[in-house]
PDB file of N, H, CA, C and O in Angstrom:
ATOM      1  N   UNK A   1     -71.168  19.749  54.640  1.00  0.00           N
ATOM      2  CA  UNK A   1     -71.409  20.010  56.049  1.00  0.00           C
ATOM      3  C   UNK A   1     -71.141  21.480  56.393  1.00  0.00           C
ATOM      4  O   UNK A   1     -71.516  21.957  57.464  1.00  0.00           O
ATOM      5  N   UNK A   2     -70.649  22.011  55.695  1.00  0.00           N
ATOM      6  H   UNK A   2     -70.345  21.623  54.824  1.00  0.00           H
ATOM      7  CA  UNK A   2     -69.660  23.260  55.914  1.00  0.00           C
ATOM      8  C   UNK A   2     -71.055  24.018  55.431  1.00  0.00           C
ATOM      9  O   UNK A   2     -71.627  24.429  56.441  1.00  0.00           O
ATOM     10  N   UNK A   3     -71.653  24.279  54.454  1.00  0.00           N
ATOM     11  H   UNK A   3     -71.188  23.945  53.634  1.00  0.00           H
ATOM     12  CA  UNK A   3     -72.935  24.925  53.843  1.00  0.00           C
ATOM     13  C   UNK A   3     -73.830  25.007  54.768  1.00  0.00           C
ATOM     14  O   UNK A   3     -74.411  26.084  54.904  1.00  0.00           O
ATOM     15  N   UNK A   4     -74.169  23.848  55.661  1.00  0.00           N
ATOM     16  H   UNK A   4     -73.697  22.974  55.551  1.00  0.00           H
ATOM     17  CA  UNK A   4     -75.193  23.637  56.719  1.00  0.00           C
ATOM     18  C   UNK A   4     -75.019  24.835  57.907  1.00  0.00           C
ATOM     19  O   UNK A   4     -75.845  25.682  58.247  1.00  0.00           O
ATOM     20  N   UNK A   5     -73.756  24.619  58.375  1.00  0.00           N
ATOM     21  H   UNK A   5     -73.085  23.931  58.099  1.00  0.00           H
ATOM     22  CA  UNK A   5     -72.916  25.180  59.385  1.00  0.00           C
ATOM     23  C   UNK A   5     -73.460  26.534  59.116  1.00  0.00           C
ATOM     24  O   UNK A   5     -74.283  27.239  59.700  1.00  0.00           O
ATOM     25  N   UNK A   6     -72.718  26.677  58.015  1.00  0.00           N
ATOM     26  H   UNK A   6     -72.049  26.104  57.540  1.00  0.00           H
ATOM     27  CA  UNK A   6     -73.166  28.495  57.558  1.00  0.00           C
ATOM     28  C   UNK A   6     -74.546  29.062  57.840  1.00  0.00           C
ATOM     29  O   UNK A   6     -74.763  30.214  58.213  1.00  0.00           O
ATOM     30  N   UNK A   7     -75.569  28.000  57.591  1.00  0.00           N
ATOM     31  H   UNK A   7     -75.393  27.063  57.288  1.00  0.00           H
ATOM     32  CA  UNK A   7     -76.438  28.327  56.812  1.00  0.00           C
ATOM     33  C   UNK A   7     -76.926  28.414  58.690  1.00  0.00           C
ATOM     34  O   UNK A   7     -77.236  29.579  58.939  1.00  0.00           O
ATOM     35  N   UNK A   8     -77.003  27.832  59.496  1.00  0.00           N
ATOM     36  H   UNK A   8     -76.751  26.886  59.293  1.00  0.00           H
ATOM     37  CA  UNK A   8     -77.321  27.480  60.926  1.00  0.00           C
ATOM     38  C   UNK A   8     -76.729  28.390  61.771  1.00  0.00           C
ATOM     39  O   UNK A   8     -77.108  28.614  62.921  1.00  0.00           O
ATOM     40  N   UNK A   9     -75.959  28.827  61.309  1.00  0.00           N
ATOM     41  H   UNK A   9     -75.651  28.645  60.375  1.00  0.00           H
ATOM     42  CA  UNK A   9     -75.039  30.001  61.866  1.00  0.00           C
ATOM     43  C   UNK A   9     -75.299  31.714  62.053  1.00  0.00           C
ATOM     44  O   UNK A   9     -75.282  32.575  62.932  1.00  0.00           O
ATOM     45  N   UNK A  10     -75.567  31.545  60.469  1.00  0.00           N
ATOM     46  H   UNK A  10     -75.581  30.845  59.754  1.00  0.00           H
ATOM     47  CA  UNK A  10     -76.767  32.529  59.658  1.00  0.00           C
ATOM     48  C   UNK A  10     -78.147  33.206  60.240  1.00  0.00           C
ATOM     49  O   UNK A  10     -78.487  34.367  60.467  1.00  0.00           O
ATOM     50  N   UNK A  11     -78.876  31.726  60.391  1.00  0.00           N
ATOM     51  H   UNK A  11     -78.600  30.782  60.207  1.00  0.00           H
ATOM     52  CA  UNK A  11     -80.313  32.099  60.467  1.00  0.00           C
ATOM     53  C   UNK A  11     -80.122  31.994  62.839  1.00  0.00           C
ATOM     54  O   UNK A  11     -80.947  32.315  63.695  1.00  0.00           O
ATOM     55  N   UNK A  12     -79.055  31.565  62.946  1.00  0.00           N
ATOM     56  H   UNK A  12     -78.385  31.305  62.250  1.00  0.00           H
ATOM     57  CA  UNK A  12     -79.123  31.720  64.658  1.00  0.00           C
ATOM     58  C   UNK A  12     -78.561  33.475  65.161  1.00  0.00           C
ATOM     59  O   UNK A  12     -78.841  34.120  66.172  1.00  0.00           O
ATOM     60  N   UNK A  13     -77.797  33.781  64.119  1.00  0.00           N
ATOM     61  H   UNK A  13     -77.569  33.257  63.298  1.00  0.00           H
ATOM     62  CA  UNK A  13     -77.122  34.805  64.128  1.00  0.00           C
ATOM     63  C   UNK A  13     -77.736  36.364  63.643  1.00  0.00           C
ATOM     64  O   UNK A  13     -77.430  37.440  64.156  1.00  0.00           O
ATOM     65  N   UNK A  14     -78.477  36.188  62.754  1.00  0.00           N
ATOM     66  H   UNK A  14     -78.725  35.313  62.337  1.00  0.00           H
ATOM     67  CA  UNK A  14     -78.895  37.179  61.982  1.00  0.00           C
ATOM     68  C   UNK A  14     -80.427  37.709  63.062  1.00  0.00           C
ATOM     69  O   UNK A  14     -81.354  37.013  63.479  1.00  0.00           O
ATOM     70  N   UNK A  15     -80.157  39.171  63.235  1.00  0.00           N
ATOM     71  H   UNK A  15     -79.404  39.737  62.897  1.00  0.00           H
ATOM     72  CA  UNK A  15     -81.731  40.055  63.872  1.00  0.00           C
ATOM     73  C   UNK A  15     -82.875  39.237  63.528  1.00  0.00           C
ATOM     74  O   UNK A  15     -83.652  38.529  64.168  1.00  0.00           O
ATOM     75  N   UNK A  16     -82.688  39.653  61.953  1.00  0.00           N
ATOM     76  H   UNK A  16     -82.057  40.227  61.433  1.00  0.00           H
ATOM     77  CA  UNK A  16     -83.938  39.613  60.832  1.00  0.00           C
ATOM     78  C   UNK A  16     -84.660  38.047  61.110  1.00  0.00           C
ATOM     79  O   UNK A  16     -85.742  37.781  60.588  1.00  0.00           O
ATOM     80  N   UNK A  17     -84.101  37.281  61.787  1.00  0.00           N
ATOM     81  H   UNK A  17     -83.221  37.498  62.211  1.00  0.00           H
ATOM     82  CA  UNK A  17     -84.419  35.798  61.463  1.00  0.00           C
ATOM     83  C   UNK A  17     -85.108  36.039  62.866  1.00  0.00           C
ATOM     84  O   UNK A  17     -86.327  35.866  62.866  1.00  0.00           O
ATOM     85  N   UNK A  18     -84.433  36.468  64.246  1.00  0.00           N
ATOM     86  H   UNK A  18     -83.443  36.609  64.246  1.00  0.00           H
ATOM     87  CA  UNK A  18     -84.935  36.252  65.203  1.00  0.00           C
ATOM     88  C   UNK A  18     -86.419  37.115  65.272  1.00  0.00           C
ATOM     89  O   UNK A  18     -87.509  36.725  65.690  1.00  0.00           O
ATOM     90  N   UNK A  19     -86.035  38.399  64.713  1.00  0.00           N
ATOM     91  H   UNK A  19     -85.149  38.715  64.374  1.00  0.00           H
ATOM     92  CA  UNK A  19     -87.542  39.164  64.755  1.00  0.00           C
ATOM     93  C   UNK A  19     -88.666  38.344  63.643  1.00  0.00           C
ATOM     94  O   UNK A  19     -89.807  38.218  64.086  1.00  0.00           O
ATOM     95  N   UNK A  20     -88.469  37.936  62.609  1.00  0.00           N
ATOM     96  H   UNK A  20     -87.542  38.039  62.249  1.00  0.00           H
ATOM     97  CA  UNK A  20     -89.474  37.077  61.986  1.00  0.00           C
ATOM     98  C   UNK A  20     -90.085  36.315  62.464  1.00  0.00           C
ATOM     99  O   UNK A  20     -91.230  36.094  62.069  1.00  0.00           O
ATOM    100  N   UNK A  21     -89.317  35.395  63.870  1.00  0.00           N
ATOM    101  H   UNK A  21     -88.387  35.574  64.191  1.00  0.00           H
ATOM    102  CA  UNK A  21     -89.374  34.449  64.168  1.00  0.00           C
ATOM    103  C   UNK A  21     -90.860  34.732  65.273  1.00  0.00           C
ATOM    104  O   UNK A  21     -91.958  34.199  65.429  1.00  0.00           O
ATOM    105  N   UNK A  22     -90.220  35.704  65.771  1.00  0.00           N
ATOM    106  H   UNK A  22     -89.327  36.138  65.644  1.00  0.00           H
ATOM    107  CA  UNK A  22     -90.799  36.099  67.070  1.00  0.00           C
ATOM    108  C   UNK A  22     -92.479  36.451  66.948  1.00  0.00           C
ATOM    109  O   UNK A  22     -93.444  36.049  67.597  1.00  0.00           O
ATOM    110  N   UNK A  23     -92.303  37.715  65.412  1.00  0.00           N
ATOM    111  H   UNK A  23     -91.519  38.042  64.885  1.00  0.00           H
ATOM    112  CA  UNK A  23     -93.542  37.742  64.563  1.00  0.00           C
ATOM    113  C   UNK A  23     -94.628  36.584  64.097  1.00  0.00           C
ATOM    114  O   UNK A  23     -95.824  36.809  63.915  1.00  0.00           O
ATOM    115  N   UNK A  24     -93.984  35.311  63.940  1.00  0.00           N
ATOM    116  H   UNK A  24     -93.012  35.128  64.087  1.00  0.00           H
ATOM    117  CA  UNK A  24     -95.318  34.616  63.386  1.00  0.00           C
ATOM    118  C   UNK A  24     -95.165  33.981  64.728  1.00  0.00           C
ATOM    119  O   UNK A  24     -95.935  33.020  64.758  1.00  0.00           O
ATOM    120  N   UNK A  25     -94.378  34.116  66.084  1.00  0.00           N
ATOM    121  H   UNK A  25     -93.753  34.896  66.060  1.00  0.00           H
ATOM    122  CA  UNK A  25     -94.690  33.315  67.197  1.00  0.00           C
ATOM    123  C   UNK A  25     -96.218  33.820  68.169  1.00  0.00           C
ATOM    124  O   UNK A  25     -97.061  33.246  68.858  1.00  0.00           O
ATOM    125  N   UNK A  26     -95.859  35.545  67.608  1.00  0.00           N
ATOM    126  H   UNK A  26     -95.174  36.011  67.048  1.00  0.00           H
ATOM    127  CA  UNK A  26     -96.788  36.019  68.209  1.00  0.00           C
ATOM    128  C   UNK A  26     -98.409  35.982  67.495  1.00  0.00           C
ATOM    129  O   UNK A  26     -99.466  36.185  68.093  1.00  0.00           O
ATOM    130  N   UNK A  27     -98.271  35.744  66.429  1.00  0.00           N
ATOM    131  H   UNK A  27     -97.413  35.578  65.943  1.00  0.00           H
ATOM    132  CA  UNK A  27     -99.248  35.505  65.196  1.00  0.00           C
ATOM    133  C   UNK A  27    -100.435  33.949  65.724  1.00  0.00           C
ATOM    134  O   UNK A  27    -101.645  33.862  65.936  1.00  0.00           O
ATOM    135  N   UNK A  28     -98.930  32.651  65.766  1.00  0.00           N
ATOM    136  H   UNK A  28     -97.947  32.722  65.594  1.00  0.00           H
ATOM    137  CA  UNK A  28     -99.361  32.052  66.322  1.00  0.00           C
ATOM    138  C   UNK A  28    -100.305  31.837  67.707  1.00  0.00           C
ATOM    139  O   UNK A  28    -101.195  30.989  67.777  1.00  0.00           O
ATOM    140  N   UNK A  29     -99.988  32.646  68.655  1.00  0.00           N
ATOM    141  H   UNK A  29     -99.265  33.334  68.598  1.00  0.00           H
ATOM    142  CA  UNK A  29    -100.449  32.613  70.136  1.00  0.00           C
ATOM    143  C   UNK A  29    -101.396  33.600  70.078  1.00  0.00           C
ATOM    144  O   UNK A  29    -101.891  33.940  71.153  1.00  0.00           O
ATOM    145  N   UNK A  30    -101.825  34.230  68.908  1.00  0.00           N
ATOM    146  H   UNK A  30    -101.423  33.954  68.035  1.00  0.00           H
ATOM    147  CA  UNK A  30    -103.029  35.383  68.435  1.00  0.00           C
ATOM    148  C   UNK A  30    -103.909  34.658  67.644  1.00  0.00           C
ATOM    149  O   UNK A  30    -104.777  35.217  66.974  1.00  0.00           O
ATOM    150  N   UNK A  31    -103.701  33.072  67.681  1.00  0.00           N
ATOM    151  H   UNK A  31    -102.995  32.618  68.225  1.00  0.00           H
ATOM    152  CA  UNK A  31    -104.705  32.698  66.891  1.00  0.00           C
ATOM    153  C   UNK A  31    -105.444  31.510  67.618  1.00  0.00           C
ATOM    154  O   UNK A  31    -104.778  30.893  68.450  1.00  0.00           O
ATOM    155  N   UNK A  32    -106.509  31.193  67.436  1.00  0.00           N
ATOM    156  H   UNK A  32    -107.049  31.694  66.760  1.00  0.00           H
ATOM    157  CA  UNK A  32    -107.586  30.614  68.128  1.00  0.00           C
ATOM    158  C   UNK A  32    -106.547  29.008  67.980  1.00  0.00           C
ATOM    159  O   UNK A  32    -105.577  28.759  67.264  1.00  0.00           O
ATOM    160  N   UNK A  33    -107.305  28.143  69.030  1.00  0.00           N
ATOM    161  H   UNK A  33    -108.093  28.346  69.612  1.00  0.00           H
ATOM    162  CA  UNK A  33    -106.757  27.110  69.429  1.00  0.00           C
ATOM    163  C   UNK A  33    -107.746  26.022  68.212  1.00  0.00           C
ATOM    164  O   UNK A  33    -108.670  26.546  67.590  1.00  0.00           O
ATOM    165  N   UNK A  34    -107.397  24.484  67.999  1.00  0.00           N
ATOM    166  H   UNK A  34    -106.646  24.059  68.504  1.00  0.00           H
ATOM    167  CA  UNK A  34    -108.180  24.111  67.646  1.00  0.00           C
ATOM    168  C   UNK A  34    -109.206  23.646  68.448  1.00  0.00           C
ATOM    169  O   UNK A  34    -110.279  23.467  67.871  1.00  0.00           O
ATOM    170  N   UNK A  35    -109.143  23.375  69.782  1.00  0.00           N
ATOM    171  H   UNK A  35    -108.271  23.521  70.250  1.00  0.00           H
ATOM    172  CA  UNK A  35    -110.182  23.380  70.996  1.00  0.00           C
ATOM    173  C   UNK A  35    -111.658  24.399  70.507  1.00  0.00           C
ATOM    174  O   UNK A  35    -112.838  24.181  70.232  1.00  0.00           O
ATOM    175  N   UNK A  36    -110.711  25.626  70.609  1.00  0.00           N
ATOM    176  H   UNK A  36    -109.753  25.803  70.833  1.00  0.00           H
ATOM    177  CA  UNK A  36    -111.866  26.831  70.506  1.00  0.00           C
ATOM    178  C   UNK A  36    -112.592  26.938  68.684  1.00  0.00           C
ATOM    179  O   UNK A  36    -113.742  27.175  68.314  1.00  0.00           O
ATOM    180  N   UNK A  37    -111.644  26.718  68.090  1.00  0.00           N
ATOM    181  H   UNK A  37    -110.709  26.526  68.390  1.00  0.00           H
ATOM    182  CA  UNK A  37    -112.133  26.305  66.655  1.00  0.00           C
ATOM    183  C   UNK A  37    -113.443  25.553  66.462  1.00  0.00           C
ATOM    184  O   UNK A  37    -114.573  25.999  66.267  1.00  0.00           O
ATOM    185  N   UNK A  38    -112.822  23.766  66.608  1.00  0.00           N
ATOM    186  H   UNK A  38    -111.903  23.404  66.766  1.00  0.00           H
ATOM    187  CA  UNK A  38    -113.954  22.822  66.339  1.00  0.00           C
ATOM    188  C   UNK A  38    -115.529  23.293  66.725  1.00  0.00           C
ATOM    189  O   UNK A  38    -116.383  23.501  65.864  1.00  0.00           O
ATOM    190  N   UNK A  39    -115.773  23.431  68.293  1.00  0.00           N
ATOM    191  H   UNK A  39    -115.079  23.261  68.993  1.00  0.00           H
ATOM    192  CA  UNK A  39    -117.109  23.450  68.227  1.00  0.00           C
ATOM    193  C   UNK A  39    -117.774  25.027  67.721  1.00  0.00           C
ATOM    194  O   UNK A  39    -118.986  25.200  67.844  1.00  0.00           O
ATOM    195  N   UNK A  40    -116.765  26.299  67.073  1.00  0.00           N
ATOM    196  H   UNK A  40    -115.780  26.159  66.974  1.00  0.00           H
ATOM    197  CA  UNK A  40    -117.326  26.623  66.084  1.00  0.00           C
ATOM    198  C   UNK A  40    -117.835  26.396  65.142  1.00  0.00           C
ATOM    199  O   UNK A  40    -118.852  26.967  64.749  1.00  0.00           O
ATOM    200  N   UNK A  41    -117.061  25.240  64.390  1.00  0.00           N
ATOM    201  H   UNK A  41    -116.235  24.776  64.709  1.00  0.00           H
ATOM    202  CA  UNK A  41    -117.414  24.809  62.931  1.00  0.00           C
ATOM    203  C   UNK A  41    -118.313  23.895  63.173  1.00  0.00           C
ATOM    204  O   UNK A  41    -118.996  23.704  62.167  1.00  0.00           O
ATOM    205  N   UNK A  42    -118.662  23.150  64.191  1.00  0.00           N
ATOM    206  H   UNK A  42    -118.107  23.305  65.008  1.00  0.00           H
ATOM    207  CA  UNK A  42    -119.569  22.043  64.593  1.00  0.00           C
ATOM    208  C   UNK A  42    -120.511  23.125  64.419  1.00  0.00           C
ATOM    209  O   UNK A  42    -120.460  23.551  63.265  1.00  0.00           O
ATOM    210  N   UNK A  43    -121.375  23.742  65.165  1.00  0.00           N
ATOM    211  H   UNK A  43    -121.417  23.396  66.102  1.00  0.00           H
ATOM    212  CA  UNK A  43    -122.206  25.160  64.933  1.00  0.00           C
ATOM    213  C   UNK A  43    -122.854  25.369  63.982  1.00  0.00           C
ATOM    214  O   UNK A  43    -123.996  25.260  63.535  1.00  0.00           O
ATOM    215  N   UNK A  44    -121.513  25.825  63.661  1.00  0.00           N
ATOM    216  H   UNK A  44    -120.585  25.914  64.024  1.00  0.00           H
ATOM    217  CA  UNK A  44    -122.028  26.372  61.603  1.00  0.00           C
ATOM    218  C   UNK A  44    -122.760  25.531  60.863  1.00  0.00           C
ATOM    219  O   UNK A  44    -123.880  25.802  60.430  1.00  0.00           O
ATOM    220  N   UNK A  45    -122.007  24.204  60.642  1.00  0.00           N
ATOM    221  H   UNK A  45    -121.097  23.984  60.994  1.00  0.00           H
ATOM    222  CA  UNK A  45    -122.123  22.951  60.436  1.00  0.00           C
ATOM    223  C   UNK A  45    -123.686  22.319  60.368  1.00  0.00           C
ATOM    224  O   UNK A  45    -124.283  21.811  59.419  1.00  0.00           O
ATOM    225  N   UNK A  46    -124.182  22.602  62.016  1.00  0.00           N
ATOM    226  H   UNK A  46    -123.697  23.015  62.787  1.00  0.00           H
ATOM    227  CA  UNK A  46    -125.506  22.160  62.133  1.00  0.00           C
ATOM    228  C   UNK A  46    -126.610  23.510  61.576  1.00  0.00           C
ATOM    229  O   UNK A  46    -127.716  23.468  61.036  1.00  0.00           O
ATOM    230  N   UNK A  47    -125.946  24.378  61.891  1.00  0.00           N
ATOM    231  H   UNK A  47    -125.048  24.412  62.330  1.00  0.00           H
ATOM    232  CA  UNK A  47    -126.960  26.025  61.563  1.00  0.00           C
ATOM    233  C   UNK A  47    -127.197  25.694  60.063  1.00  0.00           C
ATOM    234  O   UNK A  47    -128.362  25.505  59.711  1.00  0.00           O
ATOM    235  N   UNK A  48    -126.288  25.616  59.231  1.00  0.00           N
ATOM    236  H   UNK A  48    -125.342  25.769  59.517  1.00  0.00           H
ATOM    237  CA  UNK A  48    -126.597  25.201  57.792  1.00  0.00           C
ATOM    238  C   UNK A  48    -127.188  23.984  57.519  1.00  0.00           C
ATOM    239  O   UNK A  48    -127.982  24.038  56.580  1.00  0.00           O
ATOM    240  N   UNK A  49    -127.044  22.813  58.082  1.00  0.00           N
ATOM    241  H   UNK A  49    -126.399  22.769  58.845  1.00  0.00           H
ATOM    242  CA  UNK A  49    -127.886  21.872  57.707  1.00  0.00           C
ATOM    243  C   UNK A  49    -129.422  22.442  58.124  1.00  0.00           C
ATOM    244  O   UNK A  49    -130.424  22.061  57.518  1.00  0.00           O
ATOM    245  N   UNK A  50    -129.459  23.187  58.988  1.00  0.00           N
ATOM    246  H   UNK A  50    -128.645  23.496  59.481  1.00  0.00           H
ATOM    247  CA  UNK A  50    -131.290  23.323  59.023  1.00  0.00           C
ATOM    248  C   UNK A  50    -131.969  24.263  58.222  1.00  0.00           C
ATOM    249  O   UNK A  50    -133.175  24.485  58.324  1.00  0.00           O
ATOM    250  N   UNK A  51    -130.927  25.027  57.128  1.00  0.00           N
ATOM    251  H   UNK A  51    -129.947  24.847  57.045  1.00  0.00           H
ATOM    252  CA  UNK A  51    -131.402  25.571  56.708  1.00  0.00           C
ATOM    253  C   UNK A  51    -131.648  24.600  54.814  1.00  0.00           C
ATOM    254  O   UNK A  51    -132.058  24.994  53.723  1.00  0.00           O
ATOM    255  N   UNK A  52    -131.227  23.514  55.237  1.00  0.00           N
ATOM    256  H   UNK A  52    -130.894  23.194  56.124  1.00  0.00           H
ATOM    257  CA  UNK A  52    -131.299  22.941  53.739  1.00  0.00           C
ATOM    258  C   UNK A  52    -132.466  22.369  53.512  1.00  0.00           C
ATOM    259  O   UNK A  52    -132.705  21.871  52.412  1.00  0.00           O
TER     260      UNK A  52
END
C-alpha cells in the first residue's frame, strides 16, 4: 500500500506529470470528434466504392 501511496503522491506532485498531462489534454481537444470523423469516412467509403 505504501508503494501505491508513493507512487500517487509522485505522479500528483511532480511538474513533469502535470505538464504531460495537460499536453496530450490539449492534443486531445485538437483532435476531431468522432461525430465529425464518421461521416468523413462514410464519404470516402462511398467515393471509393464508385470508383470500383
Amino acid at each position: 500500500m505504501d508503494d501505491i501511496r508513493k507512487m500517487v503522491t509522485r505522479v500528483l506532485g511532480e511538474p513533469s506529470f502535470q505538464r504531460a498531462s495537460e499536453a496530450l489534454r490539449q492534443d486531445i481537444l485538437a483532435s476531431p470528434s468522432p461525430a465529425e470523423v464518421v461521416p468523413v469516412l462514410e464519404r470516402l467509403v462511398a467515393e471509393y466504392r464508385a470508383t470500383i
